[in-house]
N, C-alpha and C positions, 0 to 999 in steps of 0.2 A: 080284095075281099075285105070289106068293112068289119072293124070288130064289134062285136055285142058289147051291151054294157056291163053284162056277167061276165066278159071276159077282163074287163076293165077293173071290175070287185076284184076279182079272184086274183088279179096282177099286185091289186092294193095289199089283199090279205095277204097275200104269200109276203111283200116286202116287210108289211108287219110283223110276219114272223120270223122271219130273218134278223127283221130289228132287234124281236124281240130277246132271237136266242143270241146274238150278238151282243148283248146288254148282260141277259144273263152270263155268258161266256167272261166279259168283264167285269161283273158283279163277282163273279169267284174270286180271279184272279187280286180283286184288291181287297177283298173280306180275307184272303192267304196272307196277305201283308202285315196289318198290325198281330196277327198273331202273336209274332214272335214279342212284340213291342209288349203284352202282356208283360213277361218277367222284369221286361228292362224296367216298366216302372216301380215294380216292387223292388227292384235293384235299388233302384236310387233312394228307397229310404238307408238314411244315414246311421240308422241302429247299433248295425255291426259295427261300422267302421270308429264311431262313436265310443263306444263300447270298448275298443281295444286302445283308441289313444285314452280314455279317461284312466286306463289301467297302468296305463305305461306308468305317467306321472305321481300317482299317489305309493308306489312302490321307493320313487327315488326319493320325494323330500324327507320323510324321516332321516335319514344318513344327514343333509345337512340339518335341519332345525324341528322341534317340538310343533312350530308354530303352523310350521305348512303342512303336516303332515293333519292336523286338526280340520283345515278346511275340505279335503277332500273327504274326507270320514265320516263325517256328516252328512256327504251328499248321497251316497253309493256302495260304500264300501264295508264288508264283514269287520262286525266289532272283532275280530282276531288280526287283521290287518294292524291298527293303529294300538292293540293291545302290547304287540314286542318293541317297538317304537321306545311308549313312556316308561317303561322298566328301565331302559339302554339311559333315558336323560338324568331321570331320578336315579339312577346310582352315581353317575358323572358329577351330580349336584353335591349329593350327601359326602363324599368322600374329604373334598378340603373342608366341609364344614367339623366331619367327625376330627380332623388332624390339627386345624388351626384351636381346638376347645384347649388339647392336651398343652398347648405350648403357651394359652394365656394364661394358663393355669399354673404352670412351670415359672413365666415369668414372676407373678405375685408371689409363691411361697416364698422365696430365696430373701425377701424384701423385709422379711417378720423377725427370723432371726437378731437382725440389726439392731430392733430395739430392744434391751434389755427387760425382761417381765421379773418384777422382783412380788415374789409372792408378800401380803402383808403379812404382817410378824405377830397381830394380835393374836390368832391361837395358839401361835408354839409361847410365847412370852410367861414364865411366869419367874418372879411374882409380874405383877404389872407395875409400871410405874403412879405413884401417886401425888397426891396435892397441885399446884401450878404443872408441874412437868406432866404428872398422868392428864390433867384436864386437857394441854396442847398435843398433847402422843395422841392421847384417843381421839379427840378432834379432826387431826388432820393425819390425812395419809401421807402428804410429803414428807410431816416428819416422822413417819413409821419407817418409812424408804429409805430416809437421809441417814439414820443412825440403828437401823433394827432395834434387837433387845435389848433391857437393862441388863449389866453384866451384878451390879451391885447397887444400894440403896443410896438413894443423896445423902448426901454429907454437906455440912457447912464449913467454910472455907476465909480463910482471908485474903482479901482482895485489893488490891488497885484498880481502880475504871476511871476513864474519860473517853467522852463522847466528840468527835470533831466534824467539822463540817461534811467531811465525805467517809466517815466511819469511827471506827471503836479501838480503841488500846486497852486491853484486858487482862490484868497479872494476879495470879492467885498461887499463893500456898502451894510447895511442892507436890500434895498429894493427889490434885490433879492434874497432873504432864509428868509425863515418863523424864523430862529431862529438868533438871533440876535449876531453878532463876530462869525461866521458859517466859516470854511476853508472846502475849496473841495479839495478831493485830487484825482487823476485820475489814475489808475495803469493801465500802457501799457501792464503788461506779459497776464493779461487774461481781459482785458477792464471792468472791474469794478471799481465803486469808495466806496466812504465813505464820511463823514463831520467830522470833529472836531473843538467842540466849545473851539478858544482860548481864554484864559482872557484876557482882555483889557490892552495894553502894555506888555503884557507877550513877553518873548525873550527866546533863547535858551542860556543854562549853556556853559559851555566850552566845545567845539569841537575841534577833532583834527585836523589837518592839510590835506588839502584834496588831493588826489595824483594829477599830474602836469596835466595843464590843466582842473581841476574841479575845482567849487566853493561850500563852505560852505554854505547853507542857513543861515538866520537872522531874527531877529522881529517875528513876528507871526508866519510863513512857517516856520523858525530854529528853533520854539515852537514845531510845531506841528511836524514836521519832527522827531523830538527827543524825543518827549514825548508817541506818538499816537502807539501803540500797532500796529509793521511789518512795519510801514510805510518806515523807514529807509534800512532797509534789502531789502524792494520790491524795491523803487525807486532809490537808489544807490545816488553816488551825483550827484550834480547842474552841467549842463554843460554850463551855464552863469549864469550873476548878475543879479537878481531878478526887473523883469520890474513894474513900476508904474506909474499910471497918476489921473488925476482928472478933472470931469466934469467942473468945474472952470476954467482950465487950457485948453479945448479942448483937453489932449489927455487921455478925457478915455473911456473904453470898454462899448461895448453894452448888453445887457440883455435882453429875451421876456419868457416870460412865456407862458406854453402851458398844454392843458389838461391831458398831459400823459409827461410831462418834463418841462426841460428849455434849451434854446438855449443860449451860452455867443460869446461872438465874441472880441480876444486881439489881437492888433498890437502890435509884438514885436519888432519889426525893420522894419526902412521904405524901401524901397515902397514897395516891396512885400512880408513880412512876415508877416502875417495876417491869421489867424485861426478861424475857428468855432467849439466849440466843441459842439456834440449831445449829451444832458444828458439825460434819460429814467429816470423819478422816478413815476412809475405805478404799484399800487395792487391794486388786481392781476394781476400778469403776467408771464407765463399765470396761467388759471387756477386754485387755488390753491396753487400759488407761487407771485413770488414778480418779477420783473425788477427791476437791477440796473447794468446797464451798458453804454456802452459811444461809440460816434463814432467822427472822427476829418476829417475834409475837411480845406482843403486850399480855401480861400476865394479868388475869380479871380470876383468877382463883379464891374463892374467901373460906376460911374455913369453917366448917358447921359447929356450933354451939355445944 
């Protein structure tokens, strides 16, 4: 039996539809598939995971350093995070800053003490010293310091003086030195003196010839110049003849006494060779120790009309 060709459509269609529920039947089953694949790709953003190691790290570096704990704070992180941090550094900071102030400070005081602070003596002083001696006191404060107050008014004195190449031999009248035939001797190399008591009428033995232009000390000063232990070595010879006068006579030197010295004042030649020497005779001074030194001003004092 020969088939129609309507049976031939109808073989067609029916395979069509076979195909077509066949497609569709596989259509389902691979549209089932990525379903699931929906989450996985929201999965894979890295948000979360992100998220918790950024938190790890900004937790640990404060404990070791200021430094790192600044970079993550900035990017992410609650201003109360890197707020406990800076308090923890800045007290660690302040603490030897606060300790080491107390102990430079310690050091310097201790160091003040040392120098003697001698308050100046012009307001407690009265009377005040006057003429050449008040013009060099009030003038200079070294000699306010060297010898404090007047105890008493100058007095005029008789004197022995000579001048030598490396200082002074200075003999006056008992009523200035406590010890009676007392010689002062002044050394220029490091401005210190001494006293040597000479015997009354005492002279020096034979000296030799003193080179051109010096003169040999005599009398008392060629005593002691000779006799006194360095004297001679220190002040080398005389470079004049040994000046003298007496209160009697108007030309002689003045004397004052003061709480911490004595001030002398010699004309050696007129009109203006005229000197004051500063004598310091103070213990302590300071501290512990003794002054004996000396300071010399040229006397420009003139007196008013």
């Amino acid at each position: 039996m020969r088939n129609r060709p309507s049976d031939y459509l109808y073989r067609v269609l029916l395979l069509a539809c076979v195909a077509v529920v066949a497609l569709s039947i596989l259509g389902c089953f691979s549209l089932g598939t990525p379903t699931p694949a929906g989450p996985l790709v929201v999965a894979d953003t890295p948000t979360p995971v992100v998220i918790v190691v950024t938190a790890t790290p900004i937790v640990a570096p404060p404990s070791p350093t200021g430094t790192a704990v600044a970079a993550p704070t900035a990017s992410a992180t609650p201003s109360a995070t890197p707020t406990s941090p800076a308090p923890a550094a800045t007290a660690t900071a302040t603490k030897p800053a606060v300790t080491a102030a107390p102990t430079a400070t310690a050091t310097t005081v201790p160091a003040k003490p040392t120098v003697p602070a001698l308050p100046s003596p012009t307001p407690q002083c009265q009377p005040l010293p006057v003429g050449g001696f008040g013009k060099v006191w009030i003038e200079n404060e070294a000699v306010r310091n060297y010898v404090g107050c007047p105890l008493k008014s100058e007095t005029g004195v008789d004197f022995t003086a000579q001048r030598f190449e490396k200082g002074v031999i200075l003999f006056t009248s008992p009523s200035a030195f406590y010890e009676k035939d007392t010689v002062l001797v002044l050394f220029r190399d490091d401005k210190t003196w001494s006293t040597v008591i000479v015997p009354s009428g005492a002279a020096p033995g034979t000296i030799g010839a003193p080179p051109a232009g010096m003169y040999a000390p005599t009398g008392r000063i060629g005593w002691a110049w000779q006799n006194a232990a360095a004297v001679r070595t220190r002040l080398g010879w005389a470079i004049e003849p040994e000046k003298a006068g007496t209160v009697a006579a108007l030309t002689h030197a003045a004397w004052q006494s003061y709480s911490r010295g004595n001030l002398f004042w010699v004309k050696y030649n007129d009109p203006d060779d005229r000197w004051i020497y500063v004598v310091a005779a103070y213990r302590p001074y300071p501290p512990g120790g003794s002054r004996s030194d000396w300071l010399e001003y040229k006397d420009t004092w003139t007196a008013t009309p």
